[in-house]
N, C-alpha and C positions, 0 to 999 in steps of 0.2 A: 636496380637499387634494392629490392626487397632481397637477393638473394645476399648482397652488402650489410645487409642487417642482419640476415642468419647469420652468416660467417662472426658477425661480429659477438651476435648472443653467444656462442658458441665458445668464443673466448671467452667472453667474460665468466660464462657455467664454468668451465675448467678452470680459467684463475681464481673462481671463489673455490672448487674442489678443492683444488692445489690447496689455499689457504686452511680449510676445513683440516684437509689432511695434516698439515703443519703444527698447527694448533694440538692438536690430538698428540702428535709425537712429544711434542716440547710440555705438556700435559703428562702424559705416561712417565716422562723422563724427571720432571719435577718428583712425580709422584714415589721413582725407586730414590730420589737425594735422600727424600724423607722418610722413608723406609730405612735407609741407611744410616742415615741420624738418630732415629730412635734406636736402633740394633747397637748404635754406639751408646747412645743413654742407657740403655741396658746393659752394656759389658762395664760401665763408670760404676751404674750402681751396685753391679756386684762384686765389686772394690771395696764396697764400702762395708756390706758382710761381713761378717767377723767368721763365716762357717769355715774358710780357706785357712783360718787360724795363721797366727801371728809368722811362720817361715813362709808362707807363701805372699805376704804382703811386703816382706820383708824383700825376699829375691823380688817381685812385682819392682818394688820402689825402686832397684839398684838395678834393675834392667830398662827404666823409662815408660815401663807400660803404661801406667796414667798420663802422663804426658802425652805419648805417642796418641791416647785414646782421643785427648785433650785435643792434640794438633790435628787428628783424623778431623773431628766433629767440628773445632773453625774451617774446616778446610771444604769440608760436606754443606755448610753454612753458607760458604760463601758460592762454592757454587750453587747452592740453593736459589739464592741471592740473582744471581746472572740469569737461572735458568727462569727465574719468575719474571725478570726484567724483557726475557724475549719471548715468553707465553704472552704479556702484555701487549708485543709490538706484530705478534703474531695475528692477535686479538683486532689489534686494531687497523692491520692490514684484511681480517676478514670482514669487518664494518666495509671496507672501503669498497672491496669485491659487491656485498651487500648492496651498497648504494649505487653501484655505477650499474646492477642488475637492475633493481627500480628502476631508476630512470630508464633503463632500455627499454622497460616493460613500457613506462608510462609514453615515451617517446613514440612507442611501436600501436597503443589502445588510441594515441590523436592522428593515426595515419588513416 
């Protein structure tokens, strides 16, 4: 029985690793959306410059560039968006690792 309980702690340390690890990726990965987002909010803003002087705004406008900037940055948004939604479910798959470790602790201190 007692070796039935290693085995088991044994899972559940790795499934909360597992988790840990996850979390951290889906973290990292949030972290370059928003990197990329702001590098979009900087190439917008300097649209708005007037130092490229009025031909290069001009060819900019007739080529889409703003737009495209525009559609880049909903698009970096939204998977912003997703990617914060599964940091969350990540999150709260490591609570669960978390808890099902207590209890094996607590399960294993009444034996």
């Amino acid at each position: 029985m007692a070796k039935q309980a290693q085995v088991l702690k044994r899972i559940v340390a790795l499934k909360r690793q597992s988790a840990e690890q996850r979390v951290r990726a889906l973290q990292i990965e949030a972290e370059r959306i928003e990197a990329e987002i702001a590098g979009i909010s900087r190439e917008l803003a300097a649209l708005d410059e007037v130092v490229a002087g009025l031909d290069a705004h001009v060819l900019a406008e007739q080529h889409g560039h703003a737009r495209k900037l525009i559609d880049n940055r909903r698009a970096a948004e939204a998977r912003l968006l997703a990617k914060r939604r599964d940091v969350r479910e990540a999150q709260e798959a490591l609570k669960r690792a978390f808890h099902s470790e207590e209890r094996l602790n607590a399960a294993a201190a009444k034996s």
